[in-house]
Structure formats: structure tokens, C-alpha cells
N, C-alpha and C positions, 0 to 999 in steps of 0.2 A: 464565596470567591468564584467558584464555577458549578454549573448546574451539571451531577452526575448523570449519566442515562439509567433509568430506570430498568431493571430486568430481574426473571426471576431468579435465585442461586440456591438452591437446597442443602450446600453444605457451608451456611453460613460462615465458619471460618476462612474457606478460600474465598467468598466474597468480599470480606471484610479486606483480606492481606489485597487484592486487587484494587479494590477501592483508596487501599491508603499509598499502594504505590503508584499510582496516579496523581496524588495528592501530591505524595516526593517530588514523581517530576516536576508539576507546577512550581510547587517551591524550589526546585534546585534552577530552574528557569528564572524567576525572578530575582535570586538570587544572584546568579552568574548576570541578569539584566541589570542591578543596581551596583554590581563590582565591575563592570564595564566591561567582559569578557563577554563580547559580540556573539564570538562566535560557538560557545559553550550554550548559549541562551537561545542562539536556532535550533542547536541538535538539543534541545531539551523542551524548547516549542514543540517544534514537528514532533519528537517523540510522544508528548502530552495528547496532541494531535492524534495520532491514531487511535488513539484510545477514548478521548473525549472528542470528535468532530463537531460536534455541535455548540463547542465552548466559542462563542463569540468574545470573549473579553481575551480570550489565549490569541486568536487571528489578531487582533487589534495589536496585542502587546509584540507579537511575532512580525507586526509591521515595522511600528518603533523600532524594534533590532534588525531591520533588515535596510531601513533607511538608514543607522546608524551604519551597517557595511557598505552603504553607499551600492546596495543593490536595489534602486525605484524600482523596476519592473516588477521583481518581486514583492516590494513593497506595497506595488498597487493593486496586487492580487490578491494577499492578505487581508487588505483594509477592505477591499472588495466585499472578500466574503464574509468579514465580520458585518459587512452592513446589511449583507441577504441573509442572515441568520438572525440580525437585531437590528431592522429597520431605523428605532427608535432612539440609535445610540447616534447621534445628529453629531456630536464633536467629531468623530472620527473623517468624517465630511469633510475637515478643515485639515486634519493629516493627511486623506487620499488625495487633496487637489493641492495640497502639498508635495506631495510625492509623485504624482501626474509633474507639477512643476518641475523638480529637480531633473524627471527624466527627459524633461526637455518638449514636454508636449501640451504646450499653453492650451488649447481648444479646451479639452475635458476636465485641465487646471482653474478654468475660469468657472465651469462648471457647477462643478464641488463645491469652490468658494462662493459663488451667486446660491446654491442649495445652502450653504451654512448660514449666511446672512437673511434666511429668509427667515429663521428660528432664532438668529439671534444679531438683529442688526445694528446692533451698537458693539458689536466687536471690533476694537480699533485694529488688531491685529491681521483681521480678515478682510478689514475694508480695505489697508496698504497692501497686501497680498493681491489683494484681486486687482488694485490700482496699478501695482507693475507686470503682472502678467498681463493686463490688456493696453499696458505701454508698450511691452515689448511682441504683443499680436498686432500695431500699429491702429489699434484703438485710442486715439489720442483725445477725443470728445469725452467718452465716460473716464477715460483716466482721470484727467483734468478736476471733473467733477468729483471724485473720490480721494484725489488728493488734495482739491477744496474744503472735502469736507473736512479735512483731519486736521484742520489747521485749527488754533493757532496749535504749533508744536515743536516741542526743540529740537526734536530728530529729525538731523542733518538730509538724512535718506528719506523725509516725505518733505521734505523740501525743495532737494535735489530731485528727486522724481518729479512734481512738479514744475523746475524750468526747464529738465528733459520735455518734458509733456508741451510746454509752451513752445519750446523750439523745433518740436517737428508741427508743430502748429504754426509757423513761421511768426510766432506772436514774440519776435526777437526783445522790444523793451522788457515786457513781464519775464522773459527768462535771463537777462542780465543781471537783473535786479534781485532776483533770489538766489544768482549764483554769485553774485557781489556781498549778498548776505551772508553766506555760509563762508566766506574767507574771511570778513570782518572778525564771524564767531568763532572760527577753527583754523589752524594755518599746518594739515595735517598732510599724511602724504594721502592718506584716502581721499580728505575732501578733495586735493588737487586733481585724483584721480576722477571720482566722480564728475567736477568741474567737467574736467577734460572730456567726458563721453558728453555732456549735454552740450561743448562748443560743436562735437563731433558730429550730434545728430542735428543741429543745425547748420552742418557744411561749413563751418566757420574752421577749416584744418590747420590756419597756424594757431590760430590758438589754442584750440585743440591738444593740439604736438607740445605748446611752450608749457601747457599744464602737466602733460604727462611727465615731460622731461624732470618739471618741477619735481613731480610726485615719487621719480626715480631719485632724483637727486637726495630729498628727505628718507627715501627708505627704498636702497637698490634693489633689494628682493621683494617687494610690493606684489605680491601677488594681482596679477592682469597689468601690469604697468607695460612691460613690454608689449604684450600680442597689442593694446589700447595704442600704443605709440607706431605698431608695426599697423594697426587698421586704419589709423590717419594714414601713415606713408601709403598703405593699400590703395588708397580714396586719391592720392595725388598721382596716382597708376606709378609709384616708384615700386616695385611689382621686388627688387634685389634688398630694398629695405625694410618694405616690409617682412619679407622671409627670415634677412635678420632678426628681427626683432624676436620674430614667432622663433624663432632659435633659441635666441635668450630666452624667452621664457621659459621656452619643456628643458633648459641647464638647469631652471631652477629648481626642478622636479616635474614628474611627466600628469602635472594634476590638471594642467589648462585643457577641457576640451576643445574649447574654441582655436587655441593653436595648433593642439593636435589634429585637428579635422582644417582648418585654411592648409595648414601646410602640409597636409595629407590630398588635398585638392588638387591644388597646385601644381603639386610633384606628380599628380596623377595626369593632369593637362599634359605636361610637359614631357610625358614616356618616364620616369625616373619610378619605372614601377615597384621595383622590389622596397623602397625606403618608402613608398607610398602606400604598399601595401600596411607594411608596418607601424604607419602612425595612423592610417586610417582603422586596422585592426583593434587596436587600442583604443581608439576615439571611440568605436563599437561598443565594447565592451564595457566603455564610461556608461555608454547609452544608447544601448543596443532598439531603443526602438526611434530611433534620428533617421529620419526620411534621407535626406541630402547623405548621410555616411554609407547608408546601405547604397542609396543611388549610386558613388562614384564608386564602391568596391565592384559593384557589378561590371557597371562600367570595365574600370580596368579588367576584371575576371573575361569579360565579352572579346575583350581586342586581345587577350591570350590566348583566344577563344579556350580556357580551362571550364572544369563544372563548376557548376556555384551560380553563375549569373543572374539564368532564370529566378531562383528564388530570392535573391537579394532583390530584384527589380521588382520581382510581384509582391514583396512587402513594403518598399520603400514606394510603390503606388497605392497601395492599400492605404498608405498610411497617410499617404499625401499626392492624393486624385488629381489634384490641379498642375501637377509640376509635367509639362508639357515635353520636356527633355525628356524625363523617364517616361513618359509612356511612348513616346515616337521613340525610343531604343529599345522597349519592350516588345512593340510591335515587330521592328525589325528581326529581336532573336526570333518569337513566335513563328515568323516569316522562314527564318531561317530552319526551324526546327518541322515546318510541315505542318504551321497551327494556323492554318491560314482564317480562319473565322475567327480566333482570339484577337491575331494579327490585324483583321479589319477593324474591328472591335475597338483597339485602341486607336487607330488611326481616322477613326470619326471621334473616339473622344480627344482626340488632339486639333483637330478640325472644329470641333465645337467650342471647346476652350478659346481657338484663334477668334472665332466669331465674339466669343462674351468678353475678348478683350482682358482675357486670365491670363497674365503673364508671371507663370512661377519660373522662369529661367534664372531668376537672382545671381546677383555678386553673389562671392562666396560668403563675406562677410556675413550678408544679411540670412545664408541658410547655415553660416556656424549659430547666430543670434536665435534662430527660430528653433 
């Protein structure tokens, strides 16, 4: 099950009780892992953990329950290190760019999944994974191709990914035609939903809208129906409906990051700090390593002029060098704080970016998506 450390113990009885109560934990670990008790099975990981460090199959299983608390970051530090302690455990590849995903960080998600396909490339699971994380990094050419290959197939969702894929390819007939396909097959509030984001990414906004509404109408509580109906109204600059909507949605519990952080934005645009702090704080803590959320806490934290700024801006650049807004704000604190060589620093890389024509100043929309 796990590989003990080897060491020597002279009084063989206390080696033995050491050795089996290490075993315990293991076992009381995957035990509380298979009875669903989350979070029994991290304080019994990590416990196992200090005593076994080198148990690669413990880090892996301590990933699985840390994704299951919907904790990624942690998660991806776990799988991390189970895979520098067991190179050759290649599945786990396909959990950490899993859990890269979740936390919201497509680059190093596509990664992992291009690493696990390269050992086993007829994984259909890994091929659609990696199909929507490079739809939604606006990788539309290999998308396209990986969700070609999957075909023919009855799931609805590499199909739909596919006339997404076509419609920000402006390849409008071929994404009609598969989003006419999936309503023939299904007349559901998801598929409507779905629909609705691929009339979306094709600028098609009433239709868009008539799908969502649909999709509301079959099932009020639809999880993304509203923020989807509120990011059409976004796209037609109706700037008071869409906030609606994103309203409706966090009623229906505070799960939607993407709500949470538009209308954490928004309200941060607008001065409405204290309620922006609060949905942006949260939207953090969904996914604490999101460029754009760290960016506008800063932000706001800077025009309070409070502590905090600085290091929200130096991660939310770290993490994403291109977004031209944060580093001309970073520079400025720099500037303000007497750092004046950091301060030039980013303001030739803001300079340079304008030259290569990197424009990360995005809708809000498109840095809740990323």
C-alpha cells in the first residue's frame, strides 16, 4: 500500500507499534476518503504525511480529497508532489491538469493534459478536457480538431463544444447545425443552456438571451442560467441587467464564481467598495490564484490607499505578465512607495506589451472566463 522508511530500531517492539500506527492512519484516511468525510481524510492524510513523506500514493489520494473540498490550489500541490516523488505515476497528470483547470488556470491545465496524452492518447476523457480548456484559452484551431476527433459521439457536451468552437471561428453554418442537432436530441434546460453560450460566443445575443430564458424557464434554479443571461445583457452594454441577473444568481447560493467576481468588478468600477470588497473576497477564496480578482482587490485596496495592494498586484502580475492594467498600476504604487527602478521596470514592460500589440485590458466577462 505504501512504502515504509527504512530505519534502524533496537527495541523492536516500539518499532513495530510505530510502524502499525502509521498503517492506522492510512487506513483511517481512506476510510473517512470512501465514507465521504472530506475533511476527516485531510487531517488523516497530512497526519500520515509526517510520518511517511515520501508516500507518493498518500499525496495523490490527499489531492482527490482536497479537490473534493474544492480546495485546487492545494490540490495542485499535492498531485505536484506525488509526481516528483513518482515520476512514473503518469494518471495523476490527468488529475493535476484537472485541478490546474478548476482553479481557473487553463495554461498549465492544458499542460498536464498534452503530458498525459502523450502516454496514453486514446484517452477520450483527456482528449475532451483538453478540447475545452484550449476553447476556453481561445485556442479555437486545435479545439476544433480534438473535438473532431471525438466524434461520432452522443455526449451532448463534445458536441456543444464543438459548435462553440465553430462559432468563434465565425464558421456560423457548421455551428448551427450542431446546435440544431442537440435540440432535435435533447429539449433540456442544460442543453438550452449550452446552446445559449455558443449563440453567445458567436455575438448572436438575442439568441443567445431567447436560449437562456428558455433554459430558465425549464429549470429556474439552473445553475449559470442567470450570470449566462446577465453576460448576454453585459455584451448589449445593458450594464443594470446584467447586474441583475448576476444578483439572481449568487440568491441562488454564493457558488457562481463568475458572478461573484463580474459583479465584484463592477461594483469596484463604480466606488461601491465595501459590497465589492465582499464579493470579490469570496470570488478569491473560490480561487485564490485568478489574476483579474487579485488585480481589482488591489486595485480597490490602492484608491483606499489601505495595506494589502502591493502584494495582490505582484501576484496577480506574476501570474498573468500580459494584463497591461496591472502592471501600469503596479508601477504607479512602486512609484509611490520610492521603488522607483521596479516602477520603471513595469513601465517598459507596459510599453512593450503596447508595441506587441498584447492587449489584456479585457471585458470583465472575458477575465471572469479566463
Amino acid at each position: 500500500m505504501f512504502r515504509r522508511r527504512a530505519f534502524l530500531c533496537v527495541w523492536l517492539p516500539l518499532c513495530w507499534m510505530a510502524a502499525a500506527g502509521t498503517q492506522t492512519l492510512f487506513d483511517k484516511a481512506r476510510a473517512c476518503e470512501q465514507s465521504g468525510d472530506w475533511a476527516c481524510a485531510e487531517a488523516a492524510y497530512r497526519a500520515f504525511l509526517k510520518q511517511e513523506p515520501a508516500s507518493a500514493e498518500a499525496y495523490g489520494n490527499l489531492g482527490v480529497v482536497l479537490v473534493r473540498r474544492e480546495r485546487f490550489a492545494a490540490a495542485v500541490q499535492a498531485y505536484t508532489q506525488a509526481l516528483r516523488l513518482r515520476p512514473s505515476l503518469t494518471a495523476i497528470r490527468l488529475n493535476l491538469g484537472l485541478a490546474y483547470y478548476k482553479a481557473g488556470q487553463r495554461a498549465p491545465a492544458i499542460r498536464q493534459f498534452q503530458l498525459y496524452l502523450e502516454k496514453d492518447p486514446d484517452n477520450r476523457q483527456a482528449r475532451q478536457l483538453l478540447a475545452t480548456a484550449l476553447l476556453e484559452s481561445d485556442r479555437y484551431e486545435p479545439a476544433v480538431k480534438l473535438f473532431e476527433s471525438l466524434l461520432p459521439s452522443d455526449d451532448l457536451s463534445i458536441r456543444l463544444g464543438l459548435a462553440t468552437s465553430y462559432a468563434r471561428l465565425k464558421r456560423t453554418a457548421e455551428a448551427r447545425r450542431w446546435i440544431e442537432e442537440a435540440l432535435r436530441d435533447q429539449n433540456s434546460a442544460e442543453v438550452h443552456l449550452a446552446v445559449g453560450q455558443a449563440y453567445l460566443a458567436a455575438n448572436d445575443f438575442q439568441q443567445a438571451e431567447d436560449a437562456f430564458r428558455r433554459a430558465l424557464e425549464l429549470k429556474p434554479s439552473l445553475p449559470g442560467g442567470h450570470f449566462s443571461l446577465g453576460a448576454a445583457r453585459w455584451k448589449q452594454q445593458d450594464e443594470e441587467g446584467a447586474t441583475a441577473e448576476w444578483r439572481a444568481e449568487l440568491k441562488l447560493g454564493e457558488r457562481s464564481f463568475e458572478a461573484l467576481f463580474a459583479l465584484g468588478a463592477i461594483l469596484a468600477e463604480k466606488g461601491r467598495h465595501e459590497e465589492a470588497e465582499t464579493l470579490l473576497t469570496h470570488a478569491r477564496r473560490m480561487r485564490p490564484a485568478h489574476a483579474a480578482t487579485l488585480f481589482y482587490l488591489g486595485k480597490l485596496l490602492w484608491k483606499q490607499r489601505r495595506d494589502g495592494a502591493l502584494a495582490l498586484l505582484e501576484k496577480s502580475v506574476k501570474l498573468d505578465p500580459e494584463n497591461r492594467q496591472a502592471r501600469f498600476l503596479l508601477a504607479q504604487v512602486y512609484k509611490a512607495l520610492g521603488r522607483e527602478a521596479e516602477a520603471a521596470r513595469e513601465l517598459e514592460a507596459v510599453r512593450k506589451l503596447a508595441a506587441q500589440g498584447v492587449q489584456r485590458d479585457a471585458d470583465i466577462l472575458e477575465e471572469a472566463r479566463q
